[in-house]
C-alpha positions as CSV (number, residue, x, y, z in Angstrom):
1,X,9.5,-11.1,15.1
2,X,9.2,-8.6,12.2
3,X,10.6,-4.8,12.8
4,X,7.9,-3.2,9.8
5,X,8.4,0.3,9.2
6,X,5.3,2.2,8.4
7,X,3.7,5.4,8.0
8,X,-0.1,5.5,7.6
9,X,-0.8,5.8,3.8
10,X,-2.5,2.8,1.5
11,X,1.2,1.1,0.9
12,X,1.3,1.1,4.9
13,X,-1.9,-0.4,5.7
14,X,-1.7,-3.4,3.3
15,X,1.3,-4.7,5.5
16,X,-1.3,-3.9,8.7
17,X,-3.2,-5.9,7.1
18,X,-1.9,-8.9,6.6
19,X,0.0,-8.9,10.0
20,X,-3.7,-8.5,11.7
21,X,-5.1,-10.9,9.8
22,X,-2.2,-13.7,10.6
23,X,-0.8,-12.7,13.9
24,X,2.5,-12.5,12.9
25,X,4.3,-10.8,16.0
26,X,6.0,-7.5,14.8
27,X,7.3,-4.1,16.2
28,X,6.5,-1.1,14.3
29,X,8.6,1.5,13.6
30,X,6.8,4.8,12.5
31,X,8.9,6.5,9.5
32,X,6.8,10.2,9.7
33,X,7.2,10.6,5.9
34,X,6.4,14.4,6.4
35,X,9.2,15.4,8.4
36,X,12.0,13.0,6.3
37,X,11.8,10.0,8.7
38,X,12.7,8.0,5.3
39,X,16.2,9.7,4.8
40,X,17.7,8.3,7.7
41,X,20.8,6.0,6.9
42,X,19.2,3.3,9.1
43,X,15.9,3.7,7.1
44,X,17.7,3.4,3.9
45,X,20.3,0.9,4.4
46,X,16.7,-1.6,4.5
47,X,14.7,0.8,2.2
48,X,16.9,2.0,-0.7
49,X,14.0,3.7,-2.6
50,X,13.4,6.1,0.7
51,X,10.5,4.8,0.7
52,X,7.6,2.9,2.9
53,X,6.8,0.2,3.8
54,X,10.1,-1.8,4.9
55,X,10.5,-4.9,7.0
56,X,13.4,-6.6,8.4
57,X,12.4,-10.2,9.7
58,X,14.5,-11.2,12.6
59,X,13.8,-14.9,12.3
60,X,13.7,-15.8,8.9
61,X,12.7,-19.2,7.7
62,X,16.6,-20.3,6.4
63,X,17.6,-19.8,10.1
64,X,20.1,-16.6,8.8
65,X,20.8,-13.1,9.8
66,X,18.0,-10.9,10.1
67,X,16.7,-10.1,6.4
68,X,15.1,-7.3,5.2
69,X,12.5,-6.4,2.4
70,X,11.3,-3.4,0.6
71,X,8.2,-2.6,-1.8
72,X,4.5,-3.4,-0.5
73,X,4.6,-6.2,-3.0
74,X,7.4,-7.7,-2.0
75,X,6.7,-7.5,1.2
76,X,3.2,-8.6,1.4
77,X,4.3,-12.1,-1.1
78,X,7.5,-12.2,1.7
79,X,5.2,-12.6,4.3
80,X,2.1,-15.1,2.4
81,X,5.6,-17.2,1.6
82,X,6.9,-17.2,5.4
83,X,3.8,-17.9,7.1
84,X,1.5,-20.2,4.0
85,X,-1.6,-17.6,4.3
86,X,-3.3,-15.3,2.0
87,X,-1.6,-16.9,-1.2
88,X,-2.8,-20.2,-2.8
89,X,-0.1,-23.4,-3.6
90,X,-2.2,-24.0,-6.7
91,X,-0.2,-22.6,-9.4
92,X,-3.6,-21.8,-11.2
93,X,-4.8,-19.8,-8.3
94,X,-1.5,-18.7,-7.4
95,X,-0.5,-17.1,-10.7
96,X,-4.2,-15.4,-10.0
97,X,-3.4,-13.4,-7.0
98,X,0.3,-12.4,-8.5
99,X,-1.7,-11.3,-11.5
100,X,-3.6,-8.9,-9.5
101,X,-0.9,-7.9,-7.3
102,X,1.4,-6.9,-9.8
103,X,-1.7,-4.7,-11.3
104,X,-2.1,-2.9,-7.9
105,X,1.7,-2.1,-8.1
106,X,1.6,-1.1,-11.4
107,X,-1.3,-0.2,-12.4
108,X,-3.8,1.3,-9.4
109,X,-1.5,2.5,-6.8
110,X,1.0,4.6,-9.5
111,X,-2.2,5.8,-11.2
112,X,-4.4,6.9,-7.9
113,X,-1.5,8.3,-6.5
114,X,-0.9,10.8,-9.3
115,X,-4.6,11.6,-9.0
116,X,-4.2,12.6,-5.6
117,X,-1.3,14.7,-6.3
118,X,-2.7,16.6,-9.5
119,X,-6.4,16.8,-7.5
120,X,-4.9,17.7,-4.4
121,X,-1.2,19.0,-3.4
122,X,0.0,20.5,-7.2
123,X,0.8,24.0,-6.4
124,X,-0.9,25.0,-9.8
125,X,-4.1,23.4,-11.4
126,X,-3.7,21.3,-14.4
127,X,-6.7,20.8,-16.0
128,X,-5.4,18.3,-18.7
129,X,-3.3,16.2,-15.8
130,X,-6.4,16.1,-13.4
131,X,-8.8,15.1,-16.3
132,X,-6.5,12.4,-17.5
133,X,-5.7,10.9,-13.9
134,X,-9.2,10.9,-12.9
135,X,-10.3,9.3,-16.1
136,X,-7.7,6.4,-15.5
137,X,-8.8,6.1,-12.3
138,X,-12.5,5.3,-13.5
139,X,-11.0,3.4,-16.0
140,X,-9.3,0.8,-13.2
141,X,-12.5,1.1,-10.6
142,X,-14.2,-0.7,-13.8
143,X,-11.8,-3.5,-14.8
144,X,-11.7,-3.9,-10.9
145,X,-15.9,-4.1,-11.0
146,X,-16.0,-6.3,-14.0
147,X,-13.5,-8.7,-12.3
148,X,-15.4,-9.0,-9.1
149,X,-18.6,-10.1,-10.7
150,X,-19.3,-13.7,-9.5
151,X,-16.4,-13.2,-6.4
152,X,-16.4,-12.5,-3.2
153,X,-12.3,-11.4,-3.6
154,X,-10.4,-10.8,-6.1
155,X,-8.6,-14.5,-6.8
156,X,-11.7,-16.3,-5.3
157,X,-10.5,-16.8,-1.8
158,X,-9.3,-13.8,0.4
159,X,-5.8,-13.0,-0.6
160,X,-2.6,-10.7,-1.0
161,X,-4.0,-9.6,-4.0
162,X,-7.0,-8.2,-2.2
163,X,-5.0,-6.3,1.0
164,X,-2.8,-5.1,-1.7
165,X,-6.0,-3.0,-4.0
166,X,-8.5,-2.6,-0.7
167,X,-6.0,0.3,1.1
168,X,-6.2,2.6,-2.5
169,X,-9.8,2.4,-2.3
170,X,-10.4,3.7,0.7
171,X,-9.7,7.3,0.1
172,X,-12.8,7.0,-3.4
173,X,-14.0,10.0,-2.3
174,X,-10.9,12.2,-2.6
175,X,-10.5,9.9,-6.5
176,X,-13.3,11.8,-7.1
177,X,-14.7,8.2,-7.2
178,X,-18.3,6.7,-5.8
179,X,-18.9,3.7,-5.0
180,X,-22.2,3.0,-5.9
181,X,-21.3,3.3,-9.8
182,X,-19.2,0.0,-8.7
183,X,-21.2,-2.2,-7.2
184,X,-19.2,-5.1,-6.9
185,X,-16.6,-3.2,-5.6
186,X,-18.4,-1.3,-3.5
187,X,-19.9,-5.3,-2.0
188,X,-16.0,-6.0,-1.5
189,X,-14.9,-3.2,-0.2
190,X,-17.4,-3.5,2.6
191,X,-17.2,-7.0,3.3
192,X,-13.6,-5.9,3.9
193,X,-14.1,-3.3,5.6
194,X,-15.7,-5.2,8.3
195,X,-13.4,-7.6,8.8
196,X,-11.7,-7.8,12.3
197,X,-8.6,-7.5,11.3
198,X,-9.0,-4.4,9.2
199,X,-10.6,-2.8,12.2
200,X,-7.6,-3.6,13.8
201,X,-5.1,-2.2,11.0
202,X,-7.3,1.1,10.6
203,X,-7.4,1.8,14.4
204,X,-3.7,1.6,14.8
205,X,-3.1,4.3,12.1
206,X,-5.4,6.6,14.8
207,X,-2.5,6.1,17.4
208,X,0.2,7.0,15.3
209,X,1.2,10.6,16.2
210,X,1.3,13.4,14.1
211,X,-0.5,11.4,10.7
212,X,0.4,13.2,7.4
213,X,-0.4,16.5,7.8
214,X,0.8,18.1,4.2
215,X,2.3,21.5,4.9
216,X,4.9,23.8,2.5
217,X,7.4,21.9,4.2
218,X,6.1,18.6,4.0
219,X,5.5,19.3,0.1
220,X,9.3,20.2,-0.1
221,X,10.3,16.9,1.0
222,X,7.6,14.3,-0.2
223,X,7.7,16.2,-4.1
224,X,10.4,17.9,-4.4
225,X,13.3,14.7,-4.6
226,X,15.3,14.3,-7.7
227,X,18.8,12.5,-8.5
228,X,20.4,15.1,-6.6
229,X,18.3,14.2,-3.4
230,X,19.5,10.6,-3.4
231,X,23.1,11.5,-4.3
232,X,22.8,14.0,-1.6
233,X,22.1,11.6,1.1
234,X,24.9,10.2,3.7
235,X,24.9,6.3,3.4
């Protein structure tokens, strides 16, 4: 059983994801981000970074004590290891999905994530911080385009890779992205899309109560943490 610790944003869904897709029993545990679910001791004695997605596996393959593990990456190559799904044993293929994994995590997550903020929740306008953020994002829509041409995913089969990049573009509208000036993408993204299991991921974040709403206070506490806020917090 896996206890997975989630709030509905892109990092959250791409552990949905894979769970739906495999059928890997878990228990979820909503962390409401907005309200500082992800400063609770318990949270962060399995999250350090106070951040989601977290997962502590209750039954891990080496037959110890319950084992946790934070960071969508992690998590999501955690998972392909424990149940041999979603990440090829071919190193050639392998090193493939890890490849594009690791520029999700580095590259298109950090990047459309600093879109939203400038676009979207900055108090005050930055004309230079929007342009270069939206330009970046562009920029990765097309290395992601050009790689698709002649795939159906990313690394050839469905994959990690692909659960890890499909979550950050679904909100291309608010990139200030559209799909049809990607059409490969735009041909993957939909084939995802319709997949069972990401029906299934995309409906549970409808039950979850009280999805980010982003308020004064909720702006407070999701950008408003520095060193002091972590030295600040009970362990």
């Amino acid at each position: 059983m896996i206890d997975f610790y989630y709030w509905t944003t892109p990092n959250g869904h791409k552990i949905t994801l894979f769970l739906e897709e495999t059928g890997l029993p878990y228990t979820l545990h909503p962390v409401n981000i907005g309200v500082g679910d992800q400063f609770k001791p318990e949270f962060l004695a399995i999250a350090p970074n106070n951040r989601i997605p977290a997962i502590v596996d209750q039954a891990p393959s080496d037959g110890g004590p319950p084992l946790s593990v934070f960071e969508s990456g992690a998590i999501l190559f955690y998972l392909a290891e424990k149940t041999g799904h979603f990440l090829p044993t071919d190193p050639r293929r392998r090193i493939e999905v890890m490849e594009w994994l690791f520029w999700q995590m580095a590259g298109l997550g950090p990047m459309l994530g600093q879109n939203h903020h400038f676009t979207h929740y900055a108090p005050e306008k930055i004309p230079y911080a929007q342009d270069r953020y939206l330009k970046e994002t562009g920029r990765l829509y097309a290395v992601l385009d050009r790689h698709l041409e002649g795939r159906d995913f990313i690394a050839g089969d469905y994959s990690i890779a692909d659960m890890a990049c499909y979550p950050w573009i679904v909100p291309h509208q608010r990139q200030g992205q559209t799909l049809d000036d990607f059409p490969q993408i735009k041909r993957w993204f939909e084939s995802i899309r319709e997949r069972p299991a990401t029906v299934r991921a995309y409906a549970l974040a409808e039950t979850i109560h009280n999805a980010p709403t982003v308020t004064d206070q909720s702006k407070a506490i999701l950008f408003g943490q520095s060193a002091a806020t972590v030295r600040g917090v009970a362990k």
